[in-house]
C-alpha positions in Angstrom: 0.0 0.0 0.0 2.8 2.2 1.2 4.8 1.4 -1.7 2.2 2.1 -4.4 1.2 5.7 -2.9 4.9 6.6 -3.1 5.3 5.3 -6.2 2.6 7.6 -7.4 3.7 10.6 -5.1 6.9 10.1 -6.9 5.4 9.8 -10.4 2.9 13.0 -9.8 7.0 15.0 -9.1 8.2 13.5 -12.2 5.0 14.7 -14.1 5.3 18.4 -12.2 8.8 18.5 -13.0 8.4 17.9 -16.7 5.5 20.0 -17.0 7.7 22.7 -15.2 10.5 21.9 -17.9 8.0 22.2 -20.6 6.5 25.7 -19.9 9.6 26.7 -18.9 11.5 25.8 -22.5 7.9 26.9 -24.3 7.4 30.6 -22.6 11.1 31.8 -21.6 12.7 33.5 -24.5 15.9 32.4 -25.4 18.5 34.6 -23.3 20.9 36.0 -25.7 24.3 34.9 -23.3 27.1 36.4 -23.1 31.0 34.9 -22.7 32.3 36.3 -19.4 35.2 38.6 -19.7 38.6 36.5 -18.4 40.2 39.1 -15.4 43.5 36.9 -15.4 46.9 38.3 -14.4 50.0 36.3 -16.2 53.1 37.9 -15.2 56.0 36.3 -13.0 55.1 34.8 -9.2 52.4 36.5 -6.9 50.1 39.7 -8.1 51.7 42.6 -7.3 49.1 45.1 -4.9 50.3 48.0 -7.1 47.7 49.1 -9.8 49.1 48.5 -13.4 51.2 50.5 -15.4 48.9 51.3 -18.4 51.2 53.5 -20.4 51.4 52.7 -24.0 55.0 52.9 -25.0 56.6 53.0 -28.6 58.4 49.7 -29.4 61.1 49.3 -32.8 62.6 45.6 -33.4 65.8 45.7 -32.7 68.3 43.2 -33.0 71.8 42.8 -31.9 74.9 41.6 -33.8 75.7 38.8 -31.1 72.4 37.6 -31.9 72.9 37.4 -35.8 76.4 35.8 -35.1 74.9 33.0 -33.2 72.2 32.7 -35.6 75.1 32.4 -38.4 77.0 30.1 -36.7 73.9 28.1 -36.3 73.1 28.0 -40.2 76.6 26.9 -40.6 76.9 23.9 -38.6 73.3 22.7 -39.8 73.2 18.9 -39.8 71.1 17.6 -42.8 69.7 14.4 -43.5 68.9 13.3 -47.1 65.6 13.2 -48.5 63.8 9.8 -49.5 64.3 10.0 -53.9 60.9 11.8 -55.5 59.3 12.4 -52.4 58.8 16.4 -52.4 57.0 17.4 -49.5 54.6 14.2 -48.9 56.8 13.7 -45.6 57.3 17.0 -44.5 59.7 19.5 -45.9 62.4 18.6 -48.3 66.1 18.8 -47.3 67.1 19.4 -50.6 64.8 22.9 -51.1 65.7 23.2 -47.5 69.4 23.8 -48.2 68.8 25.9 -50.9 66.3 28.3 -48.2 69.3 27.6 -45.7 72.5 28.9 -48.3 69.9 32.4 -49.6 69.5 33.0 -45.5 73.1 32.8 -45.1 74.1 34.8 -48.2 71.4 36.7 -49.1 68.6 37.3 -46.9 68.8 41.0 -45.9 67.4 41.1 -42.1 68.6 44.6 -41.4 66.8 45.8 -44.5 64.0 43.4 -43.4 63.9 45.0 -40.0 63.7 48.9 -41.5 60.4 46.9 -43.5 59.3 46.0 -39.8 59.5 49.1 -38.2 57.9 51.0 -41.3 54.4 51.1 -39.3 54.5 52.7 -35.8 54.7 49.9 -33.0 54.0 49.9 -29.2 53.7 48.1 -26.1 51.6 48.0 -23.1 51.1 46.0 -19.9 47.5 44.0 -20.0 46.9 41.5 -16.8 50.7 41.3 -16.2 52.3 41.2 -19.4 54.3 43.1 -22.0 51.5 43.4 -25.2 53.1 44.4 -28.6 51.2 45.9 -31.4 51.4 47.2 -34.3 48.7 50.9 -35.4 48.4 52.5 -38.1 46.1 55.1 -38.5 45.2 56.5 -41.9 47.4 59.3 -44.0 44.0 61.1 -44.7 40.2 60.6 -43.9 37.9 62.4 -46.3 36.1 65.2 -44.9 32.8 64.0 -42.9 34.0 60.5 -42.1 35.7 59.0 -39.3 38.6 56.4 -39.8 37.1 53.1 -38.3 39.1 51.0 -35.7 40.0 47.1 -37.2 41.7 44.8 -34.6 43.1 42.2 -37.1 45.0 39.2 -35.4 47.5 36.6 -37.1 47.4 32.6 -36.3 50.2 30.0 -35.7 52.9 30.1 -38.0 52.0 33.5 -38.5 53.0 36.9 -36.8 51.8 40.7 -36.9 53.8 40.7 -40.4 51.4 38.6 -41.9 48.9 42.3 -42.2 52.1 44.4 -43.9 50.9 43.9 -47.3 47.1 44.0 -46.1 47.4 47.5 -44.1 48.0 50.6 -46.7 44.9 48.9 -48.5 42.7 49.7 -45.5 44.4 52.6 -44.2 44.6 54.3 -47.6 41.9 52.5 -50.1 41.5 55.1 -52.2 45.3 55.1 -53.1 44.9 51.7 -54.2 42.2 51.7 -56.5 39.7 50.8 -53.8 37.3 54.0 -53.2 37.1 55.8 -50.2 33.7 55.2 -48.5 35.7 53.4 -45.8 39.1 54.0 -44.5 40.7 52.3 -41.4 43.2 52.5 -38.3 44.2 49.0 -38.2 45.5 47.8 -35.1 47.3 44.3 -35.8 48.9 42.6 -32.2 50.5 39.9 -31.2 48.9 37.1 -29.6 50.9 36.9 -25.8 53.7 34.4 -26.4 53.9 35.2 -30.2 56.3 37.4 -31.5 56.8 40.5 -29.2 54.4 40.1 -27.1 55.6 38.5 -24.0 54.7 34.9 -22.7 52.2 34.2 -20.3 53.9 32.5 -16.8 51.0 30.9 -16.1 48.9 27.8 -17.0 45.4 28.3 -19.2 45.7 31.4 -21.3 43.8 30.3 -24.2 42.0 31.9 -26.6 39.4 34.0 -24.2 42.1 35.2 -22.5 43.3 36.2 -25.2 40.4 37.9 -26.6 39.8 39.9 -23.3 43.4 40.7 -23.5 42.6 42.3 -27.0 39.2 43.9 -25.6 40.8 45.4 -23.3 43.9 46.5 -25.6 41.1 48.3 -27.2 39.4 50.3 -24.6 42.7 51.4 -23.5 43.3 52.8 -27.2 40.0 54.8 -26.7 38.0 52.7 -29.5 34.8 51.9 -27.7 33.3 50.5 -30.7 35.5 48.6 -33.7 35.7 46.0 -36.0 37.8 42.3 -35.8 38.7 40.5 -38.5 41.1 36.7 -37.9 42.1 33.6 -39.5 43.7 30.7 -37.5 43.5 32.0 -33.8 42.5 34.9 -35.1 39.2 33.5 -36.0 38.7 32.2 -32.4 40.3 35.0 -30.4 37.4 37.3 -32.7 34.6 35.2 -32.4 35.7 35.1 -28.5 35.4 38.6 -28.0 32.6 39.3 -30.2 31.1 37.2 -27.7 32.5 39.1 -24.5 31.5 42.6 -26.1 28.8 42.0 -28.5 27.8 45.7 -28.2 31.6 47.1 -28.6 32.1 44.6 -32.3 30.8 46.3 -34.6 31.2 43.2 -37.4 33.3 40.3 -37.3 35.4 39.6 -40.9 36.5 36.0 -40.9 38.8 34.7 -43.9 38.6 30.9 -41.7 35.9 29.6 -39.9 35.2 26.0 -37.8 32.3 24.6 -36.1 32.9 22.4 -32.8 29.3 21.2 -32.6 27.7 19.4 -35.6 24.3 18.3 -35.3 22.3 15.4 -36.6 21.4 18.0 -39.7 25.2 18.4 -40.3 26.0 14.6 -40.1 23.4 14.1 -42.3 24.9 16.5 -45.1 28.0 14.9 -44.5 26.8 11.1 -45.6 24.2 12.5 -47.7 25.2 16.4 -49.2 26.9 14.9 -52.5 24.0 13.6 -53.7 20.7 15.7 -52.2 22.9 19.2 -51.6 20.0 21.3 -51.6 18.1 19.3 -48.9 21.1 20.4 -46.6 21.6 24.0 -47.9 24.8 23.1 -49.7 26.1 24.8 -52.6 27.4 23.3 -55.8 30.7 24.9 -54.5 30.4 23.4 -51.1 29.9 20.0 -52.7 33.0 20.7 -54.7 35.3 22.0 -52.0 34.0 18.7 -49.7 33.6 15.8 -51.2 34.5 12.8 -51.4 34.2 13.6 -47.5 36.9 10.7 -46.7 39.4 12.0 -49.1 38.7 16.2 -48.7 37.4 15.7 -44.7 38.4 12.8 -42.6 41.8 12.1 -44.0 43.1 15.3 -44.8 42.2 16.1 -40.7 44.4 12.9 -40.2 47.1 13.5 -42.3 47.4 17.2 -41.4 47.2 17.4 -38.1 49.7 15.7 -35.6 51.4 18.6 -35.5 48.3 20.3 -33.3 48.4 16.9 -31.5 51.6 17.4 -30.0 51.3 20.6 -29.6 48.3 20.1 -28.1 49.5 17.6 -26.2 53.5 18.4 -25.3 54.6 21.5 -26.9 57.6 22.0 -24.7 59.0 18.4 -25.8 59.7 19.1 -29.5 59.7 23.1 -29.0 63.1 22.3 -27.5 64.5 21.3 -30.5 62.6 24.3 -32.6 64.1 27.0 -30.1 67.4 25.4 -30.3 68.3 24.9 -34.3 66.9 27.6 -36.9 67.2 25.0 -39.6 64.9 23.0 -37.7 62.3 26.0 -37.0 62.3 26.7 -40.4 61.5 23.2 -41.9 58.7 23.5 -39.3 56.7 26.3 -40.1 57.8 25.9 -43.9 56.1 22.9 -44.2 52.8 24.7 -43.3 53.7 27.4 -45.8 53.6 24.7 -47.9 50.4 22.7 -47.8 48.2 25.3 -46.1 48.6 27.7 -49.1 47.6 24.9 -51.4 47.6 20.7 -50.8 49.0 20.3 -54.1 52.4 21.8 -53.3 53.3 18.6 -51.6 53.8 17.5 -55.3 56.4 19.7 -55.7 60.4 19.2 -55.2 60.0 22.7 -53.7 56.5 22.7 -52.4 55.6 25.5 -54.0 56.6 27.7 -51.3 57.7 30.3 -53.7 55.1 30.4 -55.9 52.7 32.6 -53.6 55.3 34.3 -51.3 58.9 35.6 -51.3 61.4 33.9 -49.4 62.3 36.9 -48.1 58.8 37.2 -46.8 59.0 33.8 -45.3 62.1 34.3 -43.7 61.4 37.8 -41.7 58.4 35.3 -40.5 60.5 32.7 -39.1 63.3 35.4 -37.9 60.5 36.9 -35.7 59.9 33.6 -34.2 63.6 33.2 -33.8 64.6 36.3 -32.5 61.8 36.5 -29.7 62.4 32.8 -28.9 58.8 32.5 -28.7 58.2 28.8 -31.0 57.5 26.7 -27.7 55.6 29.7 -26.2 53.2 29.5 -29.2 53.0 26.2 -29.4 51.9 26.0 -25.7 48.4 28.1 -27.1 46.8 24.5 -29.0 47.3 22.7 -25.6 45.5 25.6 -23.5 42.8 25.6 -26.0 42.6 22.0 -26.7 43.5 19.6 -23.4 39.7 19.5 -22.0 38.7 18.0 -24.9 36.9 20.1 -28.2 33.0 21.5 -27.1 33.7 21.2 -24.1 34.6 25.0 -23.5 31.5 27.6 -22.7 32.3 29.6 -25.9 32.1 26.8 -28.2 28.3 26.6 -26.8 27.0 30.0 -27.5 26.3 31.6 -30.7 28.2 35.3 -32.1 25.1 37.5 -33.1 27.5 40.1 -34.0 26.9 40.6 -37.9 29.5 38.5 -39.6 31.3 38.5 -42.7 32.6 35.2 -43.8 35.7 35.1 -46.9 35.7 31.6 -47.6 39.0 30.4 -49.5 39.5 27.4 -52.1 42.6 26.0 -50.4 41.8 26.5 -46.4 42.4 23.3 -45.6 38.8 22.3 -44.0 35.3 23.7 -45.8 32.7 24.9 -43.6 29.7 25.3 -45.3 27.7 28.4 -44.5 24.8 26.2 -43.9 26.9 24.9 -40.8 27.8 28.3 -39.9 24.7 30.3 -39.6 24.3 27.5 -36.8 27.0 29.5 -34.8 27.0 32.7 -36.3 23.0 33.4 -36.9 24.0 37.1 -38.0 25.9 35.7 -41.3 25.4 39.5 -43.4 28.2 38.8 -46.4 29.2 34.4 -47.6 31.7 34.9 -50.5 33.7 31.7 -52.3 36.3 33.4 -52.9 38.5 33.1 -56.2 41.6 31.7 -55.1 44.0 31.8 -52.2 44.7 29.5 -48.9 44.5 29.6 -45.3 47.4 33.1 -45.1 44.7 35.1 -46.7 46.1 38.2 -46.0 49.9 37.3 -46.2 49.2 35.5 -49.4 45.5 37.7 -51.5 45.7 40.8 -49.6 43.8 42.7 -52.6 40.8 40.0 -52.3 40.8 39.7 -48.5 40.7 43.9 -48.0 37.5 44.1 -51.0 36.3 41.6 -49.2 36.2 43.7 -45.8 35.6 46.9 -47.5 32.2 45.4 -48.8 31.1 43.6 -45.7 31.9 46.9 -43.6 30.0 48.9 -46.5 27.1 46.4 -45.5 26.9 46.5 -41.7 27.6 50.6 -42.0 24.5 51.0 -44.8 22.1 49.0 -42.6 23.4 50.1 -39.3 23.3 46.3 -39.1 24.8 46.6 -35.1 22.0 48.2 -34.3 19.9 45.2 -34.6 22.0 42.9 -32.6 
């Protein structure tokens, strides 16, 4: 008797409960969250009880000839080992093309000169939650009359660096100069993500990409831009999309030349088995179909094949950045190699994997020199593992949505397709989708004509509609 009446006691809480659930999911609008702002402090030992030093103070690269000596002395005694015969860069890069890279550095490769091309654009540093921030801003040569040059935070990936923007920057800052009208004109603030390049390393454990982006925000404000625009590929893309979601009323628009998607649902499994063959059941375009299947060949085994690099690094950067931070020869064969096959897949077909075909060595090089000189490889390495070791969706921002109007350049040879059909899931505010001609995942290092049209028009968008007014 007892046990039946509690049975149904228990049953009549179950029913209350789900009827609870039910109203509850039915009448509360969807509360449009925010990602909490990430107050960290990464200097050296204990927090200091002082307030911070918030002065923003001019910053040239400078390098010293003991430095290039060792470095020279380095490239000198470089141990090689030979190549297997005909196999270009299918296991990494070539020795062969490596040595050549290895005798223009030594003989030809101009870093002085290259450092006058760094320090071309005004650069500064500041302290943010404990450490040394470097940037680079560049405000226009001339705004026309009645218009206001609008703020762009722009932010490089890994193997990237602040240079990445150089060729990128007079387009925004100066479009009408280059043939691009001047409806819009920028001050483009491009720095370096803490523990790339000049910016120092964080000291402690877990500064991942919302650090990061909060680092940035706050990088911002202290610039006196209370409202501004972010544009990212690589990191960039996540350190944007993280602080569109910590300030969604301070992003104006979010440009992004890459974009990924940590949750798929059933919808997006679906396409994955069935988009070749019913594409417009899953919102796919001819182009998407292209760019992803076969899915084993263009998805699942080009993730395999191209990334055990992010699974050490994800894993034990500090193992293998040992060797990176030790030998230039071996830093360069590192982040050549994604040169390489990010820029296009093919070039692994090539003796010289085609690394010259979209950039100049001498382009390549001041890259890997600003790695080398800041001894920052293992330091950047370190940023997959704090983003990656609790496992992928399992992270708070990877759950919520950007509503900040977006902008989306999608390139032929990024080395994953997202399908804008699987990113209106994440971003709902998708204002401007473009396939774009040609160009790989260094969008701005390697098209920065296409990739600065391509922001000129989505700004030209959000600006016409006052698009962040809707948010």
């Amino acid at each position: 008797e007892l046990c039946s009446s509690l049975a149904g006691i228990m049953l009549l809480e179950v029913f209350l409960v789900l009827g609870t659930l039910l109203i509850y999911f039915l009448f509360s609008k969807k509360k449009e969250e925010t990602l909490p702002f990430k107050d960290g402090w990464w200097g050296k030992g204990q927090k200091p009880v002082t307030k911070e030093d918030t002065s923003v103070r001019p910053f040239k690269v400078e390098t010293a000839e003991e430095e290039l000596s060792d470095l020279f002395r380095r490239l000198d005694q470089a141990r090689f080992t030979e190549p297997l015969e005909n196999s270009c860069f299918h296991y990494g890069t070539n020795s062969v093309h490596l040595r050549k890279v290895v005798s223009y550095w030594k003989n030809q490769f101009n870093w002085k000169k290259q450092v006058e091309v760094l320090n071309k654009y005004p650069q500064f540093k500041t302290k943010i939650q404990g450490i040394d921030i470097h940037f680079v801003h560049v405000k226009p040569p001339r705004v026309p009359e009645g218009q206001a040059a609008k703020p762009l935070l722009m932010v490089h990936g890994w193997p990237g660096s602040f240079y990445e923007f150089y060729k990128i920057i007079p387009l925004l800052t100066d479009p009408a100069s280059h043939g691009l009208g001047d409806e819009h004109v920028f001050e483009v603030i491009c720095p370096s993500i803490p523990g790339y390049g000049f910016s120092e390393a964080p000291h402690k454990k877990d500064f991942n990409s919302v650090s990061a982006a909060s680092v940035f925000y706050e990088l911002m404000l202290r610039l006196g831009f209370n409202e501004f625009y972010t544009q990212g590929g690589d990191w960039g893309w996540l350190i944007c999309t993280n602080l569109a979601q910590i300030a969604p009323n301070h992003v104006r628009g979010l440009h992004l030349n890459m974009v990924s998607v940590s949750k798929l649902g059933l919808t997006q499994l679906l396409s994955i088995l069935l988009g070749r063959y019913f594409p417009g059941l899953f919102g796919l375009q001819d182009e998407d179909v292209r760019r992803m299947f076969p899915f084993l060949k263009k998805g699942l085994y080009r993730i395999l094949s191209e990334s055990g690099y992010a699974h050490i690094q994800a894993t034990k950067p500090d193992t293998v950045g040992c060797g990176l931070n030790d030998s230039p020869v071996g830093l360069a064969a590192y982040i050549l190699e994604k040169f390489s096959s990010w820029t296009d897949m093919e070039f692994q077909n090539l003796e010289d994997g085609g690394l010259e075909r979209k950039f100049s060595l001498d382009d390549l090089l001041t890259n890997i020199m600003i790695y080398w000189v800041s001894g920052c490889i293992v330091s950047s390495m370190r940023f997959y593992k704090e983003n990656l070791q609790k496992g992928i969706g399992t992270q708070k921002h990877e759950k919520l949505t950007v509503q900040v109007p977006t902008g989306i350049a999608s390139f032929p040879n990024e080395i994953l397709h997202t399908p804008q059909a699987w990113a209106k899931k994440k971003y709902t505010n998708i204002v401007s989708f473009h396939f774009m001609p040609r160009g790989g995942h260094f969008a701005a290092f390697e098209e920065p004509e296409l990739l600065a049209k391509d922001i000129l028009q989505f700004v030209g968008k959000v600006e016409k509609e006052q698009l962040w007014k809707k948010k």
